[in-house]
N, C-alpha and C positions, 0 to 999 in steps of 0.2 A: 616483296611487296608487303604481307601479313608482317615481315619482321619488323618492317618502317611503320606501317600501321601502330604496331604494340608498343615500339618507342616513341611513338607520339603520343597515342595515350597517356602514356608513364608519362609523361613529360608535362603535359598537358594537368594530370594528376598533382604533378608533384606544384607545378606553378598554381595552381588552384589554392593545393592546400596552406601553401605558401602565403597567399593572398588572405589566407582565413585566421593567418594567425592573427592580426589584430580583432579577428572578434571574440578571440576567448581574454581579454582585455577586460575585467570586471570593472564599472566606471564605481565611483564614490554613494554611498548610500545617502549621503543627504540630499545631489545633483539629482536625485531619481525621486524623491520627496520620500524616501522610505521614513515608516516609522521606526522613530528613537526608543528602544530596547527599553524595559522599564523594570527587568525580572523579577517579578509581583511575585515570581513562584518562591521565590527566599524570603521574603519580607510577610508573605500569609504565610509561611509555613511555620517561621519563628511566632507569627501572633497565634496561632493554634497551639504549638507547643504550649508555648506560656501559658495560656488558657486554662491547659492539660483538665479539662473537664470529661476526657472520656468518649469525646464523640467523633462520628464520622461525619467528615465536611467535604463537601462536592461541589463544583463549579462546571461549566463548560461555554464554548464559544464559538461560532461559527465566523470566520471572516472571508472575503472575498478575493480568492487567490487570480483572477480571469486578469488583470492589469489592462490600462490601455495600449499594452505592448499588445495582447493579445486582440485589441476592440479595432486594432489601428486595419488602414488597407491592405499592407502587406502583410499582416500578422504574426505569429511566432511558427515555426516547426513541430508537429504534430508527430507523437509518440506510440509507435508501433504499426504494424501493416508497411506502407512504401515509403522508402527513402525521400528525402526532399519536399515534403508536403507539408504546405502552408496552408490554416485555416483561413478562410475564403468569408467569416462572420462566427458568431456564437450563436449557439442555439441553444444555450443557458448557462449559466454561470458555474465555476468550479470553486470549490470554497476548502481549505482548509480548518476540519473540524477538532476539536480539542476536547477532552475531558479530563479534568482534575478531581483526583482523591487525595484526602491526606484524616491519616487517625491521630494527629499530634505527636507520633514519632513517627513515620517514613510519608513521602508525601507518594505521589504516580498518579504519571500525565500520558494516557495516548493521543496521538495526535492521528488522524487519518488524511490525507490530501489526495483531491482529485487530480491526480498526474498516473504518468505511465511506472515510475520506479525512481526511488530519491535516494542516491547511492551514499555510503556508511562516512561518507568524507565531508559531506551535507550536511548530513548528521547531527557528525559532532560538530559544524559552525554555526547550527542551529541553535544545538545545545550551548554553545558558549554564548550566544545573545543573551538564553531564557533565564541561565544560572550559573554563575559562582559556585552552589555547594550542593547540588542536587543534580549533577547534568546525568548520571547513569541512572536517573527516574524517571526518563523521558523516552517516552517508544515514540518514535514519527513512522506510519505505516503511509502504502500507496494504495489506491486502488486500482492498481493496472489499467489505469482506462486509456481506451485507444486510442480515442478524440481528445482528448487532453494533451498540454503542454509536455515538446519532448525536455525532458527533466535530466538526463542522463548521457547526452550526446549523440545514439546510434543512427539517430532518421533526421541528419542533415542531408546535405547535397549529395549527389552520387552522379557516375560518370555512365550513363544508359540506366542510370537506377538504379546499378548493381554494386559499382565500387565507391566506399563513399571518399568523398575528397574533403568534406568541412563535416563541423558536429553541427548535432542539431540543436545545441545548447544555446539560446540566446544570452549572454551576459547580463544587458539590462533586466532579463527578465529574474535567472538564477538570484539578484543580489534582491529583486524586490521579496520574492517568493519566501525565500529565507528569513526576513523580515517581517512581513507578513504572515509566517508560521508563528515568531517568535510574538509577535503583538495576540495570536488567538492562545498562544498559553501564557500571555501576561490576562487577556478579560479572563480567561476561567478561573483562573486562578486569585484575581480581583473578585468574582462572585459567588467564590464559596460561603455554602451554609449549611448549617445540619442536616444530612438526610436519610433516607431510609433505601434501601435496596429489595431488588426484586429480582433474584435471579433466576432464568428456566433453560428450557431446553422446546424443541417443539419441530414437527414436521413442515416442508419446505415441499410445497407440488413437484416433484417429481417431472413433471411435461415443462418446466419451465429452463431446464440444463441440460444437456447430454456429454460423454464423452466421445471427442470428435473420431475416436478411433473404433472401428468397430467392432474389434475383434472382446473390447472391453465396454461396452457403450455404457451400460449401467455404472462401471466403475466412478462413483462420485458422491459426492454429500449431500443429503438428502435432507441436514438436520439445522436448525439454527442456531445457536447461544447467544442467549442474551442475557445483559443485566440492565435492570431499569432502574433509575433513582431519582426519584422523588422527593422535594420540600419535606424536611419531617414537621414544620409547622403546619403548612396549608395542603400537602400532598399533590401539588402540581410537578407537573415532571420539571424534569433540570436536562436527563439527558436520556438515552440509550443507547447503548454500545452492542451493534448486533455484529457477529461472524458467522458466516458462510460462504464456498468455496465456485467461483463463478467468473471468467474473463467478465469484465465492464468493455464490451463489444458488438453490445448490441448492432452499434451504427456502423461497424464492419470500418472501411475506409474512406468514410465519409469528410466532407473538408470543412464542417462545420465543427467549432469548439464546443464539448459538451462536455458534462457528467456521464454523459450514458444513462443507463439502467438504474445506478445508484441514485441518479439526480433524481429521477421519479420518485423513488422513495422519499428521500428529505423532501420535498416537495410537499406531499401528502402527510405526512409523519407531522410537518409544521402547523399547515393545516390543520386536521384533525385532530392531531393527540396535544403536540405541544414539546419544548423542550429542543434541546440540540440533537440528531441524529446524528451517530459515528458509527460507520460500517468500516469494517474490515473484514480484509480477505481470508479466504484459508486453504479448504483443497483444493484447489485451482488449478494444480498443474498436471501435466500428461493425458489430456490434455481436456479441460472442461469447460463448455459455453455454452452462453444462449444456445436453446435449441429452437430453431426456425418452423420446427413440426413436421409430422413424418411426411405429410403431402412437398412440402419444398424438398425433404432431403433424399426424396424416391427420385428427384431429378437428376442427379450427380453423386458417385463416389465419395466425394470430396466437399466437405464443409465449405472449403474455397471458392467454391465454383457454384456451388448453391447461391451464395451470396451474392458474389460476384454477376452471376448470370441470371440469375432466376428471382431476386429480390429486387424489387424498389425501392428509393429513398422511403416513399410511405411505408412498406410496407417492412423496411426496417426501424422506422418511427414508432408501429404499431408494434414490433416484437420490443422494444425498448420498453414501451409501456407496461408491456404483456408482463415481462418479468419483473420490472420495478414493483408494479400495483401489487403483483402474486409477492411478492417478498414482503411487500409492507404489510400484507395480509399475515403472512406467516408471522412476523415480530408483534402486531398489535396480538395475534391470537397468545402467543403465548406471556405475553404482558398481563393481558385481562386472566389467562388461567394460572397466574403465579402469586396466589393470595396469600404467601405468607411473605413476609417483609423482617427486615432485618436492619437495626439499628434505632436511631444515631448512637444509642449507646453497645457498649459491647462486642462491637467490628474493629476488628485488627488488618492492618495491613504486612506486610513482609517482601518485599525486594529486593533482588541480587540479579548483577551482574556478573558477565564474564566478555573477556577478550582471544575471540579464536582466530586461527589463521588457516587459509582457505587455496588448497595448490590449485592454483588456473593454469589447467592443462586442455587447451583450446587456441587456435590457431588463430581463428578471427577472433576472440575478444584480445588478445595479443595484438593483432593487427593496429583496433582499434583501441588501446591504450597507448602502443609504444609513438604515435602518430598524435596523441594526446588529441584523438577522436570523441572519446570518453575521458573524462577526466577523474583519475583515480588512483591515488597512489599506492605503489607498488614495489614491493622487497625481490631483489633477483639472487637467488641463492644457485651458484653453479649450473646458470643456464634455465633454471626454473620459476617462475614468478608465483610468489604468494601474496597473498591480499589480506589486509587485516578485518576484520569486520568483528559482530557483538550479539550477543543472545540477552537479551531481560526478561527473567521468568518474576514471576508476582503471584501469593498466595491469600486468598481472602479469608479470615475464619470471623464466625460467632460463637461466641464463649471457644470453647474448644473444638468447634465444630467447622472444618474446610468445608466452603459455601462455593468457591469458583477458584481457580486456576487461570493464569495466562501466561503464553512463552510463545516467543518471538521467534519468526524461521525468516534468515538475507534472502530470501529469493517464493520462488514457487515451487510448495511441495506438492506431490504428488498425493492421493488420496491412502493409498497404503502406507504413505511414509506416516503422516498426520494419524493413522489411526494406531500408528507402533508409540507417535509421541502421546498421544491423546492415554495410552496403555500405561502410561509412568507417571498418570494424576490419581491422585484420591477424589479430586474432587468431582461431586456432579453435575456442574458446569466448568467444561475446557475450553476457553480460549487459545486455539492457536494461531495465531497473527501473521500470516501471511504477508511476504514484501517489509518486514519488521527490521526497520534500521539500519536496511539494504536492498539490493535488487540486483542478486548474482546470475539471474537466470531459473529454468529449471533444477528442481533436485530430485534426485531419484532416491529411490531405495540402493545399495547398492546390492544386497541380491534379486535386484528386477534392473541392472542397468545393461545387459548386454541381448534381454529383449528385442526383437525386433519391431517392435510394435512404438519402439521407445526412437526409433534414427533420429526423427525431428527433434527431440528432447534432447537429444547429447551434443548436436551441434550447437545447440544454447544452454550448455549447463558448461559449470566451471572443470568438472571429473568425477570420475566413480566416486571416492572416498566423500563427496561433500557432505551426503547426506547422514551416514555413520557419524563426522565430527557433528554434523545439527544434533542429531540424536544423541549424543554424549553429554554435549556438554548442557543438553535441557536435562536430563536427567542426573546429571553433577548438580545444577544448581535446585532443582529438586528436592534432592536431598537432604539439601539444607536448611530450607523454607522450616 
């Protein structure tokens, strides 16, 4: 009977998925009203060149990634936590934010999106919208948010929840999304003007993250980096690009579309200061979140179950706040104590790419590739699957002087890993980019990966070795800077 059972599932499974192949069917970008690509970023970056007056020019753009795929009744599939969950309404918009630099020889654009993880094949169709001849100046980062659009395939339908049978990827949505990325680095890139920089560093409340694991709870980042920049004629901001290391989870498994935690920030940030907010991720991984407060977490072992049991919608609304407000507190404070400024003249840019490859030694993301669950192409060398993906490290100086660092990590690193990459900058503000022009999962150190502390980690990481090639080849291009 249990045998008949399991072949009908399988059966069931396989007809299912069967049924799902017409939805990974991308329909035509004009049929969807997407906007027509205009790559502003080749055409300002040539009229800056020309110019060659010396100066640094900054743009930035916020556009509205939420689509009426997502406003509709049935909505779109919702990224991370449980399988098959469709937002039920929005509880505020998810935007694709953009910032452009360029010193009239290299330009560099990050881009941040409120999605779950925007995998490196994305990427590059993004990049081919926004340019022709600059496409490796282009970082698209995620902010792991949980409420947010699944981006990636893993939390479509599932068979008891458990086995999935379709991705979670909606077509219509993936072609607008991508479009919509490429139109927020065509305005940034349309609104460059001379400006001035403000780079810091600054403390981040501490009661506002924990690591869910106990044995290390403290283990996590405490610090923020930012760079602010400013009109250098009227000194009104343009943008800020803040990094710190924090699941966007506030609302746990909630079925409302949001930003999370991040949203509250932009929100206030707009408000108050001015200018575009771009938050990206960083030590995030192994595992660090909202922390609920020790009265919720004296309830339960387990971060899950706190949540899960012991939290309300409200009173996850309020811890959403809690961190947002506390984060945007931390960024304005160190804005206002980073009085000295840099530019428009005399700031140089420097960026280099590389192309690594990444052995996926993992059973379920296997599953869910060779099923084209996830969609992501993939080299099979004698039974083994590698992934191609990419690192952009970027170096800021005045006169001769390195002012900020930034470099890109496919996935979630762990806080140890981030403070060994953080170890191979000169400079006094590091940027490292968390979710940066991939989303491979966790990455460990690899002498911290057979920790026990680490099990959950490794059933979502690609293998031991990932984290040594991230480390390598950020301090290869390091190097060169």
């Amino acid at each position: 009977m249990r045998f008949a059972r399991a072949l009908a599932t399988i059966g069931v499974a396989l007809f299912v998925h069967g049924c799902c192949g017409s939805m990974q069917t991308e329909p035509c970008p004009a049929k969807l009203g997407a906007p027509v690509p205009e790559k502003a970023l080749d055409r300002v970056h040539a009229e800056i060149a020309a110019r060659n007056d010396g100066k640094l020019y900054a743009g930035a753009a916020m556009v509205d990634i939420t689509t009426d795929l997502a406003r509709a009744k049935k909505g779109i599939y919702l990224g991370g936590f449980d399988m098959g969950r469709r937002n039920k309404g929005v509880r505020d918009p998810v935007y694709a934010h953009a910032l452009y630099l360029d010193d009239g020889r290299e330009p560099l654009v990050v881009v941040s999106l409120d999605v779950i993880g925007f995998m490196n094949d994305d990427v590059r169709l993004v990049r081919a919208l926004a340019s022709d001849r600059h496409r490796e100046a282009i970082v698209i980062a995620s902010t792991h948010d949980h409420v947010g659009p699944d981006t990636i395939g893993y939390w479509g339908p599932a068979l008891g929840g458990y086995l999935p049978v379709c991705p979670g990827r909606v077509p219509e949505y993936m072609t607008l999304v991508r479009h919509l990325t490429a139109r927020a680095i065509d305005e940034a890139a349309k609104s460059a003007r001379p400006v001035r920089l403000r780079p810091g560093t600054g403390p981040v409340d501490p009661t506002l993250s924990l690591n869910i694991h106990p044995e290390i709870r403290k283990q996590k980042d405490d610090v923020v980096r930012v760079l602010a920049i400013e009109d250098a004629a009227d000194g009104k901001p343009v943008a800020v690009l803040a990094n710190w290391g924090c699941h966007a989870e506030a609302m746990w498994n909630d079925d409302q579309l949001s930003a999370d935690w991040p949203g509250v920030f932009y929100r206030r940030w707009q408000a108050e200061v001015g200018g575009v907010p771009v938050f990206v991720e960083g030590a995030l991984g192994g595992l660090v979140s909202p922390n609920p407060g020790d009265e919720k977490m004296a309830k339960a072992p387990e971060i899950m179950d706190v949540f899960l049991e012991h939290m309300s919608t409200a009173e996850r609304v309020a811890l959403m706040e809690r961190v947002g407000n506390g984060f945007f507190d931390a960024v304005r404070a160190v804005v206002a104590g980073a009085t000295r400024t840099y530019g428009p003249e005399g700031v140089t840019l420097k960026v280099a790419s590389k192309r690594i490859e990444l052995i996926q030694d993992n059973w379920v993301f296997d599953y869910m590739g060779k099923r084209r669950l996830i969609r992501r192409d993939a080299t099979y060398r004698g039974g083994t699957t590698v992934l191609s993906s990419d690192i952009v490290a970027a170096r800021i100086r005045a006169g001769g002087e390195v002012i900020a660092d930034l470099a890109t990590v496919p996935g979630e690193p762990t806080p140890p890993l981030v403070a060994e990459i953080d170890a191979t900058s000169p400079a006094p503000v590091r940027f490292t980019v968390a979710l940066g022009n991939d989303e491979v999962g966790y990455i460990v150190r690899e002498a911290d990966w057979d920790l026990a502390i680490y099990e959950y980690e490794r059933q979502m990481s690609l293998g031991k070795p990932t984290g040594s090639v991230v480390l390598g080849a950020i301090k290869d291009l390091r190097s060169g800077l």
